[in-house]
N, C-alpha and C positions, 0 to 999 in steps of 0.2 A: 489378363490380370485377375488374381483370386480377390474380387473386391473388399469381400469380411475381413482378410488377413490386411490387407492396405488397414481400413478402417480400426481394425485392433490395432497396428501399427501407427497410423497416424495420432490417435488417442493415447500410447503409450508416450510416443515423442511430447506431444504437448506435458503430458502430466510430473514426466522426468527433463524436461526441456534438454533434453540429449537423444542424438540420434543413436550415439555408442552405447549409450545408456538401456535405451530403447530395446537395441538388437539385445543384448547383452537379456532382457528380463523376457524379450520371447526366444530368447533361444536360436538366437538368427544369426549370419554371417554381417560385422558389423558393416560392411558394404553395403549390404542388403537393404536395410533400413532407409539408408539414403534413396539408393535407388525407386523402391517402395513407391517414398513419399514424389518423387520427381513423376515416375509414372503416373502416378495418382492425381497430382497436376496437370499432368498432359490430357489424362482422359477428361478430366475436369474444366479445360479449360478457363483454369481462375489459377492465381498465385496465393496458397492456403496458409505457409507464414515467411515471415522475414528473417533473415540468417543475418546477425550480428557478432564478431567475435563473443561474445559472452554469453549470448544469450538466445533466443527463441521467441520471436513476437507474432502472433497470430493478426493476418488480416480480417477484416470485416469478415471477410466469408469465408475463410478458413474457423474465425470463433462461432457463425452458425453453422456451418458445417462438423465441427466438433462435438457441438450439442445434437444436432442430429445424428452423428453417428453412436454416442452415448445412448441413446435416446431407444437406437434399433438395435445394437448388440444387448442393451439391457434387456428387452422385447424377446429376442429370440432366448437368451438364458431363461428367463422367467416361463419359454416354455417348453423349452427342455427340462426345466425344474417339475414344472408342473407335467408333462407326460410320467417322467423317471419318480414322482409322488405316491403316484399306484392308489389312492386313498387312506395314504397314512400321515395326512397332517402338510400342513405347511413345511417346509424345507430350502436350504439355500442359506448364501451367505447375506444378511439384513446390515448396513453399516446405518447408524444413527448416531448423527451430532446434538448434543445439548448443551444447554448451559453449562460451567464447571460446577458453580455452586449448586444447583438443582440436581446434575449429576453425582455428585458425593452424597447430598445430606436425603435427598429424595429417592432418587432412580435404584443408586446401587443397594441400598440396605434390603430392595423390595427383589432385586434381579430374578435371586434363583427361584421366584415363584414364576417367571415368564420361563425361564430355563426349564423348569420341571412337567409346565404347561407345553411346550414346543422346544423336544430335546435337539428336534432335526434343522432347526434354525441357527446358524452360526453366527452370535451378535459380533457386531461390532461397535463400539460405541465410544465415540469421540468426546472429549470435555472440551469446548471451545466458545468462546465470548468472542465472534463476530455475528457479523447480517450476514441473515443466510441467502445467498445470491441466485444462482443458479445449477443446474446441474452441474457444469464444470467443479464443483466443489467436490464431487462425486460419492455423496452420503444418497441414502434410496429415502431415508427420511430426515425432518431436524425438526428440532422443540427449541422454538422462539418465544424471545417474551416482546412488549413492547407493542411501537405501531410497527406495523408491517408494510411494506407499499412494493414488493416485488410483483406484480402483475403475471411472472412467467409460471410461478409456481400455485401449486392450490393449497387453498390454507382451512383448516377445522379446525377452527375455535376450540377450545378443552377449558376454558375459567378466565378468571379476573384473583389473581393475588393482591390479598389487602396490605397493606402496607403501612406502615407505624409509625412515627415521632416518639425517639427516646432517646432519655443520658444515663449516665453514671450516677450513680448514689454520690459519689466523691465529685465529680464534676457540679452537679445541685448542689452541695454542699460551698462550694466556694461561690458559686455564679447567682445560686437563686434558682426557683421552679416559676417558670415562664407560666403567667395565668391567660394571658392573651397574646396577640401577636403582637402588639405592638413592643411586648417586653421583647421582643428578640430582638429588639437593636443592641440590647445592651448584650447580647449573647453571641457564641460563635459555634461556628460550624466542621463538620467535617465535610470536605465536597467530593463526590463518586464522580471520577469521569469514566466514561464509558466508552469503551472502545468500540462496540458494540455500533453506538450510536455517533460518534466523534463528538460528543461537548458534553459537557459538565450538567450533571443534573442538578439546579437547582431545589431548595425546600420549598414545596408548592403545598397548599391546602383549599379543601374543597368550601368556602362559607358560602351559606347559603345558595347550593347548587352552583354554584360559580369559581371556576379553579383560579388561583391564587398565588404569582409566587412571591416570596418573600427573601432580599439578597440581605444575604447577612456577611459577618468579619468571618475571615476563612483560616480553620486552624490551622488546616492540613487540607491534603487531596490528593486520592489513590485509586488508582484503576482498579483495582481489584475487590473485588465485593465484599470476602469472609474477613481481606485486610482491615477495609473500612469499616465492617462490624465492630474488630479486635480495639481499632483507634477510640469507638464510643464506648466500651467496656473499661478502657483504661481512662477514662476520662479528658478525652481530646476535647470534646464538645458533641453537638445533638447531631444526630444520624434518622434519618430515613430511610429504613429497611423494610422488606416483604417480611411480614412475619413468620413466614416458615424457617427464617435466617436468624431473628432474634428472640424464638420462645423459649427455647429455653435457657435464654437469661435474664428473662422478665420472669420465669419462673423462678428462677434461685436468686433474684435482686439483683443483679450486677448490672442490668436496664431499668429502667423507672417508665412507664409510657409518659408522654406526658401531652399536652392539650390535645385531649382524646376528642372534645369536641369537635374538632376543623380536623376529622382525619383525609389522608393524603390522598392523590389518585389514583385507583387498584391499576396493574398492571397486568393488562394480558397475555397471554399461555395459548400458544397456537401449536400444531403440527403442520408442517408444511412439507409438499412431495412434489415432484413434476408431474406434470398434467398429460403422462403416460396414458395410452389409451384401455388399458387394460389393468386395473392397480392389483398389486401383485398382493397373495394372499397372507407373503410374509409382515407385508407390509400394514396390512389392514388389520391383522390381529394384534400388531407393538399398539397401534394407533389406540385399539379399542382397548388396550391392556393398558394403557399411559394415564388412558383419561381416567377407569378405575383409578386408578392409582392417585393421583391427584385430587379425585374425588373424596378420596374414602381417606385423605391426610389429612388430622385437625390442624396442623401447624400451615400446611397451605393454604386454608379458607377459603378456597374455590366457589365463588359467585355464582352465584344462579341462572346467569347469565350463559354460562356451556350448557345447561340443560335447555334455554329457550332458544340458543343457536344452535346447539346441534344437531346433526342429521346423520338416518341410516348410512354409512359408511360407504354401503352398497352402491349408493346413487354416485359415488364418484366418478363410475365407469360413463354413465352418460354425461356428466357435467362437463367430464375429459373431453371426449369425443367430440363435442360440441367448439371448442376451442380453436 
Protein backbone atom coordinates (compact mmCIF):
# COMPACT_ATOMS: atom_id res chain seq x y z
CA UNK A 1 0.00 0.00 0.00
CA UNK A 2 1.47 3.45 -1.20
CA UNK A 3 0.71 5.00 2.22
CA UNK A 4 1.03 8.93 1.12
CA UNK A 5 -1.48 8.32 -1.64
CA UNK A 6 -4.12 6.39 0.99
CA UNK A 7 -3.46 9.51 3.20
CA UNK A 8 -4.03 12.25 0.20
CA UNK A 9 -6.89 9.92 -0.50
CA UNK A 10 -8.42 9.62 2.75
CA UNK A 11 -7.96 13.60 3.40
CA UNK A 12 -9.64 14.26 0.11
CA UNK A 13 -12.74 11.79 0.91
CA UNK A 14 -13.22 13.68 4.20
CA UNK A 15 -13.04 17.10 2.85
CA UNK A 16 -15.35 16.40 -0.37
CA UNK A 17 -17.38 13.69 1.96
CA UNK A 18 -17.49 11.59 -1.53
CA UNK A 19 -15.58 8.96 -2.31
CA UNK A 20 -16.60 9.65 -6.20
CA UNK A 21 -15.88 12.86 -5.58
CA UNK A 22 -12.55 12.01 -4.17
CA UNK A 23 -11.27 9.73 -7.03
CA UNK A 24 -12.69 12.20 -9.53
CA UNK A 25 -10.13 15.39 -7.88
CA UNK A 26 -7.13 12.88 -7.80
CA UNK A 27 -7.46 11.52 -10.83
CA UNK A 28 -8.27 7.96 -9.88
CA UNK A 29 -10.44 5.20 -10.91
CA UNK A 30 -13.64 5.79 -8.81
CA UNK A 31 -13.29 2.24 -7.41
CA UNK A 32 -10.23 3.12 -6.29
CA UNK A 33 -10.92 5.49 -3.73
CA UNK A 34 -13.08 2.99 -1.90
CA UNK A 35 -11.00 0.52 -2.09
CA UNK A 36 -7.86 2.91 -0.88
CA UNK A 37 -9.79 3.86 2.21
CA UNK A 38 -10.96 0.03 3.16
CA UNK A 39 -7.26 -0.99 2.76
CA UNK A 40 -6.19 1.72 4.88
CA UNK A 41 -8.50 0.36 7.58
CA UNK A 42 -7.40 -2.94 7.33
CA UNK A 43 -3.70 -1.92 7.85
CA UNK A 44 -4.99 0.28 10.35
CA UNK A 45 -6.77 -1.71 12.15
CA UNK A 46 -9.50 0.96 13.44
CA UNK A 47 -12.71 1.76 11.47
CA UNK A 48 -11.73 5.57 10.18
CA UNK A 49 -15.44 6.87 9.22
CA UNK A 50 -18.98 5.78 8.96
CA UNK A 51 -20.99 5.42 5.68
CA UNK A 52 -24.49 6.64 5.83
CA UNK A 53 -26.63 7.13 2.79
CA UNK A 54 -25.91 10.77 2.75
CA UNK A 55 -23.29 11.44 4.18
CA UNK A 56 -19.59 10.69 5.53
CA UNK A 57 -19.01 10.69 9.57
CA UNK A 58 -15.52 10.47 10.74
CA UNK A 59 -14.76 8.20 13.97
CA UNK A 60 -12.84 9.29 16.98
CA UNK A 61 -9.90 8.01 15.33
CA UNK A 62 -10.48 8.33 11.95
CA UNK A 63 -10.95 12.59 13.09
CA UNK A 64 -7.31 12.24 14.71
CA UNK A 65 -6.00 10.37 12.26
CA UNK A 66 -7.24 13.05 9.68
CA UNK A 67 -5.43 15.78 11.43
CA UNK A 68 -2.31 13.75 11.56
CA UNK A 69 -2.34 12.97 8.27
CA UNK A 70 -2.90 16.96 7.39
CA UNK A 71 -0.42 17.53 9.63
CA UNK A 72 2.53 15.13 7.64
CA UNK A 73 1.51 15.73 3.91
CA UNK A 74 1.56 19.52 4.94
CA UNK A 75 5.37 18.77 6.43
CA UNK A 76 6.50 17.02 3.62
CA UNK A 77 5.13 19.90 1.00
CA UNK A 78 6.59 22.55 3.10
CA UNK A 79 9.82 20.76 2.29
CA UNK A 80 9.68 20.18 -0.99
CA UNK A 81 8.87 23.88 -0.93
CA UNK A 82 11.68 24.77 0.82
CA UNK A 83 14.57 22.51 -1.10
CA UNK A 84 12.81 23.74 -4.83
CA UNK A 85 13.27 27.69 -3.01
CA UNK A 86 16.98 27.70 -3.93
CA UNK A 87 17.17 31.12 -1.77
CA UNK A 88 14.95 32.98 -3.46
CA UNK A 89 12.38 33.86 -0.85
CA UNK A 90 9.51 32.12 0.53
CA UNK A 91 7.15 30.36 -1.90
CA UNK A 92 4.08 28.04 -2.05
CA UNK A 93 0.52 28.01 -1.79
CA UNK A 94 -0.30 30.35 1.97
CA UNK A 95 -4.42 29.87 2.39
CA UNK A 96 -5.47 32.44 5.40
CA UNK A 97 -8.96 32.77 6.93
CA UNK A 98 -9.98 36.22 8.41
CA UNK A 99 -12.53 38.04 9.67
CA UNK A 100 -14.84 39.37 6.51
CA UNK A 101 -15.04 42.83 7.84
CA UNK A 102 -11.29 43.15 8.76
CA UNK A 103 -10.66 41.40 5.53
CA UNK A 104 -12.47 44.11 3.18
CA UNK A 105 -11.67 47.26 5.17
CA UNK A 106 -8.03 46.31 6.49
CA UNK A 107 -6.23 43.38 4.90
CA UNK A 108 -7.15 43.90 1.22
CA UNK A 109 -6.56 47.65 0.64
CA UNK A 110 -2.82 46.84 2.01
CA UNK A 111 -2.48 43.24 -0.02
CA UNK A 112 -0.32 44.13 -3.05
CA UNK A 113 2.28 45.38 -0.59
CA UNK A 114 2.59 41.54 0.72
CA UNK A 115 2.22 40.43 -3.07
CA UNK A 116 5.08 42.77 -4.21
CA UNK A 117 7.08 41.83 -1.05
CA UNK A 118 6.71 37.67 -1.77
CA UNK A 119 5.70 37.42 -5.59
CA UNK A 120 6.24 33.50 -5.09
CA UNK A 121 3.66 33.04 -2.46
CA UNK A 122 0.29 32.09 -3.77
CA UNK A 123 -2.33 33.83 -1.23
CA UNK A 124 -5.30 32.58 -0.52
CA UNK A 125 -7.39 34.16 1.57
CA UNK A 126 -10.71 33.45 3.04
CA UNK A 127 -13.35 36.06 4.51
CA UNK A 128 -15.08 33.97 7.17
CA UNK A 129 -16.76 34.82 10.72
CA UNK A 130 -16.53 31.38 12.56
CA UNK A 131 -14.00 29.92 15.45
CA UNK A 132 -11.29 28.88 14.18
CA UNK A 133 -11.21 25.19 15.15
CA UNK A 134 -8.64 23.03 14.05
CA UNK A 135 -6.65 22.06 11.24
CA UNK A 136 -9.47 20.13 9.59
CA UNK A 137 -10.66 23.69 8.42
CA UNK A 138 -7.51 23.37 6.26
CA UNK A 139 -6.25 27.35 6.22
CA UNK A 140 -2.04 27.11 7.24
CA UNK A 141 -3.11 30.37 9.13
CA UNK A 142 -6.34 32.43 10.65
CA UNK A 143 -6.72 36.17 12.20
CA UNK A 144 -9.28 35.75 15.18
CA UNK A 145 -10.61 38.25 17.13
CA UNK A 146 -12.25 37.70 20.58
CA UNK A 147 -11.26 34.98 23.51
CA UNK A 148 -9.80 32.14 22.14
CA UNK A 149 -9.80 28.70 24.07
CA UNK A 150 -8.57 26.19 21.15
CA UNK A 151 -5.75 24.61 22.94
CA UNK A 152 -4.75 22.71 19.66
CA UNK A 153 -3.61 25.54 17.93
CA UNK A 154 -0.72 28.30 18.69
CA UNK A 155 -1.92 31.71 19.06
CA UNK A 156 0.37 35.29 18.59
CA UNK A 157 -1.19 37.97 20.02
CA UNK A 158 -1.00 40.96 17.24
CA UNK A 159 -3.31 43.94 19.62
CA UNK A 160 -6.37 44.82 21.47
CA UNK A 161 -9.05 46.87 19.09
CA UNK A 162 -10.72 49.68 20.88
CA UNK A 163 -14.05 49.64 20.51
CA UNK A 164 -16.76 52.62 20.77
CA UNK A 165 -20.36 53.46 21.91
CA UNK A 166 -22.26 55.43 19.18
CA UNK A 167 -25.64 56.71 17.27
CA UNK A 168 -26.92 58.62 14.66
CA UNK A 169 -27.08 62.46 14.74
CA UNK A 170 -30.98 61.60 13.72
CA UNK A 171 -31.26 58.80 16.25
CA UNK A 172 -30.00 61.62 19.29
CA UNK A 173 -32.17 63.77 17.94
CA UNK A 174 -35.48 61.95 18.78
CA UNK A 175 -34.14 59.79 21.92
CA UNK A 176 -31.74 62.24 23.81
CA UNK A 177 -27.63 61.99 24.36
CA UNK A 178 -27.30 59.33 26.99
CA UNK A 179 -24.99 61.32 29.76
CA UNK A 180 -24.73 58.29 31.98
CA UNK A 181 -25.76 54.72 32.04
CA UNK A 182 -28.50 54.84 33.72
CA UNK A 183 -30.08 56.89 30.79
CA UNK A 184 -29.99 53.83 28.82
CA UNK A 185 -32.98 52.50 29.98
CA UNK A 186 -34.88 54.92 28.39
CA UNK A 187 -32.71 54.06 25.09
CA UNK A 188 -32.46 51.20 22.65
CA UNK A 189 -30.22 49.11 21.06
CA UNK A 190 -29.04 47.37 18.06
CA UNK A 191 -27.85 43.62 19.12
CA UNK A 192 -24.70 41.87 16.96
CA UNK A 193 -25.14 38.19 17.33
CA UNK A 194 -22.19 36.56 16.55
CA UNK A 195 -21.88 33.58 14.88
CA UNK A 196 -18.53 33.47 15.58
CA UNK A 197 -19.25 33.10 19.24
CA UNK A 198 -23.08 31.66 19.14
CA UNK A 199 -24.86 34.58 21.47
CA UNK A 200 -25.62 37.97 21.24
CA UNK A 201 -23.08 40.43 22.40
CA UNK A 202 -24.39 42.62 24.86
CA UNK A 203 -23.50 46.56 25.52
CA UNK A 204 -20.80 46.14 28.27
CA UNK A 205 -18.67 49.03 29.62
CA UNK A 206 -15.53 49.26 31.60
CA UNK A 207 -16.43 51.64 35.12
CA UNK A 208 -13.91 51.83 37.14
CA UNK A 209 -11.81 48.97 35.92
CA UNK A 210 -14.78 46.61 36.33
CA UNK A 211 -16.72 45.35 33.08
CA UNK A 212 -20.24 46.12 33.03
CA UNK A 213 -23.08 44.95 30.95
CA UNK A 214 -25.88 46.86 30.61
CA UNK A 215 -29.45 45.09 28.71
CA UNK A 216 -31.16 47.37 27.13
CA UNK A 217 -34.90 47.44 24.60
CA UNK A 218 -33.61 45.67 21.39
CA UNK A 219 -34.35 47.39 18.08
CA UNK A 220 -32.97 45.11 15.90
CA UNK A 221 -30.37 42.18 15.76
CA UNK A 222 -28.00 41.06 12.90
CA UNK A 223 -25.26 38.74 12.60
CA UNK A 224 -23.44 40.61 10.40
CA UNK A 225 -21.08 43.20 11.45
CA UNK A 226 -20.68 46.12 8.42
CA UNK A 227 -24.90 45.35 8.60
CA UNK A 228 -25.10 46.30 12.10
CA UNK A 229 -22.83 49.35 11.47
CA UNK A 230 -25.34 50.47 8.57
CA UNK A 231 -28.54 49.96 11.10
CA UNK A 232 -26.63 52.66 13.77
CA UNK A 233 -26.04 55.02 10.78
CA UNK A 234 -29.55 54.96 9.80
CA UNK A 235 -30.65 55.48 13.09
CA UNK A 236 -31.86 52.06 14.65
CA UNK A 237 -30.41 52.82 17.97
CA UNK A 238 -26.70 52.84 19.74
CA UNK A 239 -24.10 50.33 18.42
CA UNK A 240 -20.84 49.01 19.71
CA UNK A 241 -18.38 48.75 17.16
CA UNK A 242 -14.33 48.28 16.86
CA UNK A 243 -13.39 51.47 15.59
CA UNK A 244 -11.58 50.68 12.58
CA UNK A 245 -15.46 49.84 11.58
CA UNK A 246 -17.06 53.19 12.51
CA UNK A 247 -14.17 56.01 11.83
CA UNK A 248 -14.92 57.08 9.29
CA UNK A 249 -18.35 57.95 10.22
CA UNK A 250 -17.54 59.69 13.21
CA UNK A 251 -15.59 61.46 10.93
CA UNK A 252 -18.11 62.81 8.50
CA UNK A 253 -20.96 62.85 11.61
CA UNK A 254 -23.27 60.21 10.50
CA UNK A 255 -21.85 58.45 14.31
CA UNK A 256 -21.73 60.69 17.34
CA UNK A 257 -19.45 58.61 20.10
CA UNK A 258 -20.96 59.04 22.82
CA UNK A 259 -20.35 58.19 26.80
CA UNK A 260 -16.78 58.14 25.94
CA UNK A 261 -16.05 57.97 29.54
CA UNK A 262 -17.14 54.07 30.37
CA UNK A 263 -15.52 53.07 27.00
CA UNK A 264 -16.11 49.26 26.16
CA UNK A 265 -13.86 46.24 26.24
CA UNK A 266 -11.12 46.28 23.47
CA UNK A 267 -11.15 43.04 21.54
CA UNK A 268 -8.40 40.98 20.83
CA UNK A 269 -6.60 40.14 17.30
CA UNK A 270 -4.62 36.97 17.43
CA UNK A 271 -2.97 34.73 14.55
CA UNK A 272 -3.42 31.31 15.18
CA UNK A 273 -1.54 28.14 13.12
CA UNK A 274 -1.08 24.43 14.06
CA UNK A 275 1.54 23.70 16.38
CA UNK A 276 3.53 22.09 13.24
CA UNK A 277 6.85 21.39 14.15
CA UNK A 278 8.61 23.19 11.93
CA UNK A 279 6.41 26.77 10.98
CA UNK A 280 6.78 27.26 7.48
CA UNK A 281 8.40 30.33 6.20
CA UNK A 282 5.30 31.39 4.22
CA UNK A 283 3.74 31.34 7.13
CA UNK A 284 5.82 33.40 9.34
CA UNK A 285 6.46 36.23 7.16
CA UNK A 286 1.91 36.91 6.48
CA UNK A 287 2.29 36.70 10.47
CA UNK A 288 4.95 39.39 10.62
CA UNK A 289 3.42 41.30 7.75
CA UNK A 290 -0.23 41.25 9.49
CA UNK A 291 0.87 42.63 12.60
CA UNK A 292 2.77 45.71 10.68
CA UNK A 293 -0.15 46.08 9.28
CA UNK A 294 -2.50 46.52 12.17
CA UNK A 295 0.06 48.32 13.78
CA UNK A 296 0.69 51.00 11.65
CA UNK A 297 -3.51 51.37 11.06
CA UNK A 298 -4.84 54.47 13.05
CA UNK A 299 -8.43 53.23 12.55
CA UNK A 300 -7.44 49.86 14.34
CA UNK A 301 -5.88 51.36 17.55
CA UNK A 302 -3.97 48.32 18.33
CA UNK A 303 -3.13 48.28 22.15
CA UNK A 304 0.09 48.06 23.54
CA UNK A 305 -0.51 45.13 24.57
CA UNK A 306 0.86 43.13 21.12
CA UNK A 307 4.01 44.81 21.70
CA UNK A 308 4.35 43.52 25.63
CA UNK A 309 3.08 39.94 24.39
CA UNK A 310 4.84 39.59 21.53
CA UNK A 311 7.58 37.40 20.74
CA UNK A 312 10.37 36.68 17.94
CA UNK A 313 8.23 34.66 15.72
CA UNK A 314 11.19 32.36 15.50
CA UNK A 315 10.76 30.71 18.86
CA UNK A 316 7.61 29.12 17.56
CA UNK A 317 9.73 26.32 16.19
CA UNK A 318 10.63 25.27 19.78
CA UNK A 319 7.28 26.22 21.64
CA UNK A 320 5.87 23.59 18.72
CA UNK A 321 8.02 20.88 19.44
CA UNK A 322 7.56 20.87 22.76
CA UNK A 323 3.72 20.18 22.39
Amino acid sequence: MDRLQAMQTFIKVVELNSFSRAADALHLPRASATTIIKNLEAHLKVSLMQRTTRRLNLTPEGAQYYELCVRILSEIKECEEAIACTGNGPRGQLRVDVPASIGRLIIAPKIMEFRERYPDIDLIIGFVDKPASSAQDGADCAIRSGDLHDSSLIRRPLGEMQVLTAASPRYLERHGKPTNLSDLQNHCTVHYYSNAMGRVAALNFVVEQVPREVEMKRALMLSDMEGYVTCGVMGAGIIQAPRYLIQAHLDSGRLIEILPQWKPLPISISALYPPNRHLAAKVRVFVEWIAAVFENCPAMRVAEVAKRQSFDISTIDDVASSL
